[in-house]
ZATOR-101360 format. One record per residue (C-alpha): x, y, z. Coordinates in Angstrom, 1 decimal. Example, Ala and Ser with C-alpha at 12.3 -4.5 7.8 and 13.67 -1.06 7.14 Angstrom:
2
<pt><x>12.3</x><y>-4.5</y><z>7.8</z></pt>
<pt><x>13.7</x><y>-1.1</y><z>7.1</z></pt>
//
This chain:
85
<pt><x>116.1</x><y>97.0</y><z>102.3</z></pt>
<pt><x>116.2</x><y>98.7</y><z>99.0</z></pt>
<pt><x>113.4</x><y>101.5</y><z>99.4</z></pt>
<pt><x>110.8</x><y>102.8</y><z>101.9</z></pt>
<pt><x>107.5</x><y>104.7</y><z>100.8</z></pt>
<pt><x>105.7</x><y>107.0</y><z>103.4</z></pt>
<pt><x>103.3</x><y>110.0</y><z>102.9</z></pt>
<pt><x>104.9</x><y>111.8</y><z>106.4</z></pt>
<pt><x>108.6</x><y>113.5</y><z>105.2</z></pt>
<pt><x>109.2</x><y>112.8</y><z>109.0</z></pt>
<pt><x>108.7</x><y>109.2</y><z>108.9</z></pt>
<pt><x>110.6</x><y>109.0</y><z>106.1</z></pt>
<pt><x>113.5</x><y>110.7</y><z>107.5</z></pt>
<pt><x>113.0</x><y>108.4</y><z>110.7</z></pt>
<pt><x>113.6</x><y>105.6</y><z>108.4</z></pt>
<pt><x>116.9</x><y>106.6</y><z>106.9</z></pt>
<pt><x>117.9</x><y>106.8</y><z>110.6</z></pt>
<pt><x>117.6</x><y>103.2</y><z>110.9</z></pt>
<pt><x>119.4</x><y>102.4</y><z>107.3</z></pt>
<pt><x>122.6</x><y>105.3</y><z>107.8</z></pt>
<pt><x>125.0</x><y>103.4</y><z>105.6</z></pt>
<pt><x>123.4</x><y>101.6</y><z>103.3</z></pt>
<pt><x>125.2</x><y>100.3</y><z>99.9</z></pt>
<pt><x>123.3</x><y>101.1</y><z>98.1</z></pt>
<pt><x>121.5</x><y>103.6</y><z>99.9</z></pt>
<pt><x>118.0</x><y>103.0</y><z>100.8</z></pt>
<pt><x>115.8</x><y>105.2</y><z>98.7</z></pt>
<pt><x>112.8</x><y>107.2</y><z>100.1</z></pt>
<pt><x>109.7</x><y>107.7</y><z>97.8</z></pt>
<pt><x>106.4</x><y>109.8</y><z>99.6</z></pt>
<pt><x>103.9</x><y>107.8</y><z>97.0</z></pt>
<pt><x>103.7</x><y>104.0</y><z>96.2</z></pt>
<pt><x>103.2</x><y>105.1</y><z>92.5</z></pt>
<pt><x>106.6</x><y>106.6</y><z>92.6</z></pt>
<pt><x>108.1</x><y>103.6</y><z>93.5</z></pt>
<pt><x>106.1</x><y>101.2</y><z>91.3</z></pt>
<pt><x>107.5</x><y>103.4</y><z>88.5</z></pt>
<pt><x>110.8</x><y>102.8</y><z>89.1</z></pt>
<pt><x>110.6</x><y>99.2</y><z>89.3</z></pt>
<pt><x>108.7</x><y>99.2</y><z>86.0</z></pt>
<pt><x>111.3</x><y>101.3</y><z>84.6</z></pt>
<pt><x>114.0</x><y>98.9</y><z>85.9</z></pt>
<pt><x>115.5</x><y>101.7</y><z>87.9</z></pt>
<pt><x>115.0</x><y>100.0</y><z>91.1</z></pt>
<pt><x>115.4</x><y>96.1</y><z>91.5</z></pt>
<pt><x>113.0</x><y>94.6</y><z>94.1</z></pt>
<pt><x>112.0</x><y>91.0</y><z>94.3</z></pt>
<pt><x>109.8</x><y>91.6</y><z>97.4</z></pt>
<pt><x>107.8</x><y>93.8</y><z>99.1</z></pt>
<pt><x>105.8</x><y>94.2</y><z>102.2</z></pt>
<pt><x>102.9</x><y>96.5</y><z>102.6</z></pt>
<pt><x>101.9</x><y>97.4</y><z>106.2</z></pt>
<pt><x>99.4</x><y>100.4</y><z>105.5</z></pt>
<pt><x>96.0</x><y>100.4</y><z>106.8</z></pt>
<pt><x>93.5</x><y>97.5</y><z>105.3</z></pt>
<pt><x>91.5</x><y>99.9</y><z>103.8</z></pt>
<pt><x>94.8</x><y>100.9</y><z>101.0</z></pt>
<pt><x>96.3</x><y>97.3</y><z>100.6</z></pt>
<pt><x>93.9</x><y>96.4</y><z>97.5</z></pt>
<pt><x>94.9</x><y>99.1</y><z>95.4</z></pt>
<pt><x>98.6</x><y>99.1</y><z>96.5</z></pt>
<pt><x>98.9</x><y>95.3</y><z>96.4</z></pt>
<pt><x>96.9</x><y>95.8</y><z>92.5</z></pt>
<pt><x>99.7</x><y>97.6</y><z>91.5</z></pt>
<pt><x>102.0</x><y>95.5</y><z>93.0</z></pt>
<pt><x>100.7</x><y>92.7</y><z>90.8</z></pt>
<pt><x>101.4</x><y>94.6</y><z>87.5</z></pt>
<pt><x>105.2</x><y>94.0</y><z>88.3</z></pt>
<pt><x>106.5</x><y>91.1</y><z>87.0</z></pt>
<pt><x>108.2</x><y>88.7</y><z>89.0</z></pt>
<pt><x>107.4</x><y>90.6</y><z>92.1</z></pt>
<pt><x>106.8</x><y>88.9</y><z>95.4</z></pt>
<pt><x>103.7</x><y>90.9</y><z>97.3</z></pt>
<pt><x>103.9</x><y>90.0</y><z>101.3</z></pt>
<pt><x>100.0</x><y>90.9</y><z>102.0</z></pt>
<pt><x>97.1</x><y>90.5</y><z>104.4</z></pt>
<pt><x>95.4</x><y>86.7</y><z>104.0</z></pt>
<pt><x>92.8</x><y>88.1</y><z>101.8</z></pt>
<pt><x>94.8</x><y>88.7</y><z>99.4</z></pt>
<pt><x>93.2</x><y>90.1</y><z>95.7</z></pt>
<pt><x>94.2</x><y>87.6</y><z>92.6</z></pt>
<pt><x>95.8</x><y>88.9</y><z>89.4</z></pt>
<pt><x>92.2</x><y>88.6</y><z>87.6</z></pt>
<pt><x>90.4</x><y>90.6</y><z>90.4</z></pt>
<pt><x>92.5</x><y>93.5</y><z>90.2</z></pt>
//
């Protein structure tokens, strides 16, 4: 577990509970953009993810999950191709 996104500071925090002494640490971003950015950037290595939001955000998240290359996206069966996106 590299990094968690939530909008709710107190899930966040809840999170970090779980992860206390993590090397590295486990980061904490409130937007999905946020994090995308830093895996762009090269700041944050992540070879997978795993979205569990509600069905009506996974298109646009797992969209810009697509733009990163060599990223592994763990989604709903329905899944939206590259070309769709």
């Amino acid at each position: 577990m590299v990094a968690i996104v939530d909008t709710s500071r107190e899930m966040l925090r809840d999170a970090a509970l779980l992860f206390p002494v993590s090397h590295p640490p486990v980061k904490q971003f409130a937007r999905v953009d946020e994090l995308f950015d830093d895996m762009q950037s090269e700041v944050l290595k992540v070879d997978a993810i795993l979205i569990a939001t509600p069905n009506f955000s996974h298109f646009d998240i797992i969209c810009a999950a697509l733009q990163v290359p060599g990223l592994v996206v763990a989604a709903p069966r329905r899944r939206p191709s590259r070309s769709a996106c």
